[in-house]
C-alpha positions as CSV (number, residue, x, y, z in Angstrom):
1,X,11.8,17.0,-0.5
2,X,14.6,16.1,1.4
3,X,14.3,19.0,4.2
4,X,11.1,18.9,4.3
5,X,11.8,15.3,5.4
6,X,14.4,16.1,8.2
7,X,11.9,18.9,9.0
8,X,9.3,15.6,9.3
9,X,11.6,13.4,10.9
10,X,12.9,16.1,13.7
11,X,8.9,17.2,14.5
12,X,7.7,13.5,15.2
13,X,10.9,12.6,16.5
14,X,11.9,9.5,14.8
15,X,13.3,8.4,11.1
16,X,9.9,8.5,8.5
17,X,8.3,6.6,5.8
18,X,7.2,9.5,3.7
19,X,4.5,9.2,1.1
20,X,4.3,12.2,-1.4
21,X,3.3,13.5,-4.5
22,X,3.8,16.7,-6.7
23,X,1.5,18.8,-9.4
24,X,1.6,22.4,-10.4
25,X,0.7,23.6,-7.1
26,X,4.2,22.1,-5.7
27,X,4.6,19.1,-3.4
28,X,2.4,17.7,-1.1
29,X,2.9,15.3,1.8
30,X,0.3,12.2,2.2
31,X,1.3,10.2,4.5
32,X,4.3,10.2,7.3
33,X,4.9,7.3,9.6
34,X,7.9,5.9,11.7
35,X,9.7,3.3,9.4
36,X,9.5,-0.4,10.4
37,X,13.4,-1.5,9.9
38,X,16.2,-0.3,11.1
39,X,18.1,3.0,9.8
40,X,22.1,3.5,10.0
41,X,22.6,4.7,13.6
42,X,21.1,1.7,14.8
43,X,17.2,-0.1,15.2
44,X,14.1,1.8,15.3
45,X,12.7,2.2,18.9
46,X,11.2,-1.5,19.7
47,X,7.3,-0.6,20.0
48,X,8.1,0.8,16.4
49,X,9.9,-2.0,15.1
50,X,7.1,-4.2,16.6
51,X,4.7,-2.9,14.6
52,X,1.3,-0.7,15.5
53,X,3.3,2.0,16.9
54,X,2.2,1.3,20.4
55,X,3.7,2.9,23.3
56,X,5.0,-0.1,25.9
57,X,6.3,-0.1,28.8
58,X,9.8,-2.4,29.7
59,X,8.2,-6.0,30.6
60,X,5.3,-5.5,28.1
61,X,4.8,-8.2,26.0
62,X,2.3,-8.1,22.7
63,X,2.2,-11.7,20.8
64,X,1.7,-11.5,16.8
65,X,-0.2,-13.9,15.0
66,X,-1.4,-13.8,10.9
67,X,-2.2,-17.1,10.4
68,X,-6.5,-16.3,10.0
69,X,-5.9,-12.8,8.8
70,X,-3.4,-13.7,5.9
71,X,-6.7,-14.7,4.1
72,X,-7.4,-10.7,3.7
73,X,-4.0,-9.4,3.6
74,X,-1.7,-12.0,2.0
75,X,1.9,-11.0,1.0
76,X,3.4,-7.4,1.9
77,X,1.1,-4.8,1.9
78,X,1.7,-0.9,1.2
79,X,1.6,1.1,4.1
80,X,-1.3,3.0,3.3
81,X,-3.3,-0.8,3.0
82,X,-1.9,-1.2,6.4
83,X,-3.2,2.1,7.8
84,X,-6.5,2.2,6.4
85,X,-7.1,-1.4,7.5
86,X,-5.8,-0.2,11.3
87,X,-8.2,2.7,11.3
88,X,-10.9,0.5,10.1
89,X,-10.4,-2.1,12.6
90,X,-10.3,0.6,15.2
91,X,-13.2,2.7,14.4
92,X,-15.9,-0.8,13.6
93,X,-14.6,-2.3,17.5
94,X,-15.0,0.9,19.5
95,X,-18.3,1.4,17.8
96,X,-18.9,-2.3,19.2
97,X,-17.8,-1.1,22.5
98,X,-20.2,1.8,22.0
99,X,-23.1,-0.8,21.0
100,X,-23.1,-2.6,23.9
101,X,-23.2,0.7,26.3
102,X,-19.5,0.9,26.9
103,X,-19.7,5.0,28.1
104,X,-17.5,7.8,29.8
105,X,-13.7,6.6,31.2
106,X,-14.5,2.9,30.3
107,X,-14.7,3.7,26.6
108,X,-11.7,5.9,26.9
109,X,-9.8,3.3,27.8
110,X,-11.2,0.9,25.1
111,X,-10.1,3.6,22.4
112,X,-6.3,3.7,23.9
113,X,-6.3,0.0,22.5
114,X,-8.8,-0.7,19.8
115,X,-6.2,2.0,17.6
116,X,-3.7,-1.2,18.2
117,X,-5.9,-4.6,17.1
118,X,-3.7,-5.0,14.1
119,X,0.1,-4.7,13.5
120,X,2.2,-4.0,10.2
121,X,5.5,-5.8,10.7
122,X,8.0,-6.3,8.0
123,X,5.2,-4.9,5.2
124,X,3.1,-7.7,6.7
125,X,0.0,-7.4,8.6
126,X,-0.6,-9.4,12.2
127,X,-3.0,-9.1,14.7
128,X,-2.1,-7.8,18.1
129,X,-3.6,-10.9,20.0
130,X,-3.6,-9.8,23.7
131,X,-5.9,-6.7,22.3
132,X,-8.2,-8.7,20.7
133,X,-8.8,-10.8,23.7
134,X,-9.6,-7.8,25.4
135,X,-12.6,-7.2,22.6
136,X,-14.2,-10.5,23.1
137,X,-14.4,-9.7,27.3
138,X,-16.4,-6.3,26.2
139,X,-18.8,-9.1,26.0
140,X,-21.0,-11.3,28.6
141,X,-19.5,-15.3,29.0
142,X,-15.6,-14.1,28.2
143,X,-14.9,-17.9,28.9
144,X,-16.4,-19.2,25.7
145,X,-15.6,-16.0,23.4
146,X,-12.2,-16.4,24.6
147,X,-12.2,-20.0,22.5
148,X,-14.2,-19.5,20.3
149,X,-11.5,-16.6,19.1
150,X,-8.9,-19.0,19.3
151,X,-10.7,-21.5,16.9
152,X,-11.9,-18.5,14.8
153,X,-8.4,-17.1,14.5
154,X,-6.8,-20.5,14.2
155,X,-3.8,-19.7,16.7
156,X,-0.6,-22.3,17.2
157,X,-0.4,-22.4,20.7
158,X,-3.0,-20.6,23.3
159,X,-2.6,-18.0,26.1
160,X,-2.0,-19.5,29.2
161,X,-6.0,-19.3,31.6
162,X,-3.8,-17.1,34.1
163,X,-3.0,-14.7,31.4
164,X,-6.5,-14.1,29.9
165,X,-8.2,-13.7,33.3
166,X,-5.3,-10.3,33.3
167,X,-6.6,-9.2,30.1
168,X,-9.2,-6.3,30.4
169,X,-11.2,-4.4,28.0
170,X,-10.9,-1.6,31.0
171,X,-10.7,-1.2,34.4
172,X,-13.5,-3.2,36.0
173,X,-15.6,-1.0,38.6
174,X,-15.6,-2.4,41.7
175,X,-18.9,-3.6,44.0
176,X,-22.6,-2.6,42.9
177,X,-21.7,-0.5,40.2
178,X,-19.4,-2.9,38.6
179,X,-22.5,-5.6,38.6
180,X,-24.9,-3.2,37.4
181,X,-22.7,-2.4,34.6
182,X,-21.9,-5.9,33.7
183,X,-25.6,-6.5,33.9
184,X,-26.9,-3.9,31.4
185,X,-24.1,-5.3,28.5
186,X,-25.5,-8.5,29.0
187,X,-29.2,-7.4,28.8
188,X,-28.1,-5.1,25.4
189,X,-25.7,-8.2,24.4
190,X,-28.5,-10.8,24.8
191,X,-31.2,-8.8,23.0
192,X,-28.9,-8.3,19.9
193,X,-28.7,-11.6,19.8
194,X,-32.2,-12.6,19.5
195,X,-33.0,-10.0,17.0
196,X,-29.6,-10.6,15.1
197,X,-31.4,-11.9,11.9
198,X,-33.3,-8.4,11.3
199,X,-30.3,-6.9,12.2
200,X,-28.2,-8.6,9.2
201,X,-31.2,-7.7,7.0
202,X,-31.7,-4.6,7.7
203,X,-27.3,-3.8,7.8
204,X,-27.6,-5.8,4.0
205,X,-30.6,-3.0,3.2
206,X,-28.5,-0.3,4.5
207,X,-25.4,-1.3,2.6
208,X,-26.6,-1.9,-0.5
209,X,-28.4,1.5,-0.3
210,X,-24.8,3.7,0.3
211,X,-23.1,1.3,-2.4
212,X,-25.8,2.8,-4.9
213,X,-25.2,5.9,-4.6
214,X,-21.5,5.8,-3.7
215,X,-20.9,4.0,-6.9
216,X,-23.1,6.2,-9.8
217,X,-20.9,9.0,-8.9
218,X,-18.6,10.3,-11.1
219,X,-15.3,10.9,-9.0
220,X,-12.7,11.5,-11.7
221,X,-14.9,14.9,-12.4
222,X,-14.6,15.9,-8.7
223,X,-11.8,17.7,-6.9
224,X,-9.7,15.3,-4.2
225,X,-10.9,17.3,-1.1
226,X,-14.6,16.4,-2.4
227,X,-13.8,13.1,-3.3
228,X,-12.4,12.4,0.0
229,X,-15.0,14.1,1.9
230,X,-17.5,11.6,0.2
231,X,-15.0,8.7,0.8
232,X,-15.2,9.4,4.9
233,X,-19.1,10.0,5.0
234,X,-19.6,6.5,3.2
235,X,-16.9,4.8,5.8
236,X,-18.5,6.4,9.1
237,X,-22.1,6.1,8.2
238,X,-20.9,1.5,6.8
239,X,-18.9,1.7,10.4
240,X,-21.6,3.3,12.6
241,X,-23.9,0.4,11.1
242,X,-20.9,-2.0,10.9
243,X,-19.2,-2.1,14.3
244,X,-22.9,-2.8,16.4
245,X,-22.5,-6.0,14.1
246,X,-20.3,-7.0,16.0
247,X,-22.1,-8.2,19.3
């Protein structure tokens, strides 16, 4: 176990948190992550130590907050909590992004960042606020989302009006196409919004409907790679339906 952690540590490039387990087919690896504190020869590199493993630049700044999420994820959480909650988080808010027409380089861009909404800092989970900001201007009157996020997550202090007009979901296209763009989100935005009370019926409907079958199955008299296969179809066909939600 030990070389195969060096072996771990040396191919990513940094010191590991290593999850792994053993039966009579020998060891096997589940999970390998950069730690989140600092290791003998000195601190983990800072994006690292900051928590969602984010590459930044010198200058960049990310501001933490936990206060509204605490209600989910209260106390240290495990790693794997941590992770699974992150890909969650990502997969529900570019399927948003995808909802509301979001297509080609734009939506590139939105899945460099959406990877990043939360971040796991001393076994604690925060959100990443600058990122989240970015989510609510995917949407038409950024002005009033912006607030309205602010009240919702129950922040301290808010971003100064110069710093949110910086924040972008992506890079905004310039002249007619930019317009035409900005148009057809609001158009998809707006109609969402007048049909969002057959849309929470019919998201209940479809819910309820996977939960029935996910639950009547038996999953201590399947083999792991089944169990897991099932375990992703349920969580991309509750995310597909999940993430439109959103708008």
């Amino acid at each position: 176990v030990g070389g195969w952690g060096r072996k771990l540590e040396a191919d990513f490039g940094a010191p590991q948190d290593i999850e792994w387990a053993s039966d009579a087919d020998g060891v096997w690896f589940l999970q390998s992550r950069p730690i989140t504190t600092a290791v003998a020869d000195g601190p983990v590199r800072g994006a690292v130590l900051r928590g969602a493993g984010e590459e930044l630049a010198d200058g960049d700044e990310r501001i933490w907050d936990n206060s509204n999420i605490i209600e989910s994820f209260s106390g240290v959480v495990s790693p794997l909590t941590y992770s699974f909650a992150a890909d969650t988080y990502a997969k529900v808010y570019e399927s948003y992004a995808r909802a509301l027409g979001v297509r080609g380089e734009q939506l590139r861009e939105v899945q460099e960042w959406t990877p990043h909404l939360l971040g796991y800092v001393h076994g604690r989970v925060y959100y990443n606020l600058y990122h989240w900001y970015r989510m609510v201007r995917l949407a038409p009157l950024y002005p009033l989302n912006r607030r309205v996020l602010e009240k919702s997550l129950g922040v301290a202090e808010n971003i100064s009006d110069e710093t949110a007009d910086a924040l972008h979901p992506f890079t905004p296209r310039p002249g007619l196409r930019g317009r035409i763009a900005r148009l057809a989100r609001t158009a998809v935005f707006a109609r969402r919004f007048l049909t969002i009370g057959k849309s929470v019926e019919t998201f209940h409907r479809d819910f309820y409907r996977a939960y029935e079958v996910f639950n009547h199955v038996d999953y201590d008299a399947l083999p792991g790679d089944e169990t897991y296969r099932r375990f992703r179809r349920l969580q991309k066909e509750l995310i597909e339906k999940w993430g439109p939600m959103q708008a």
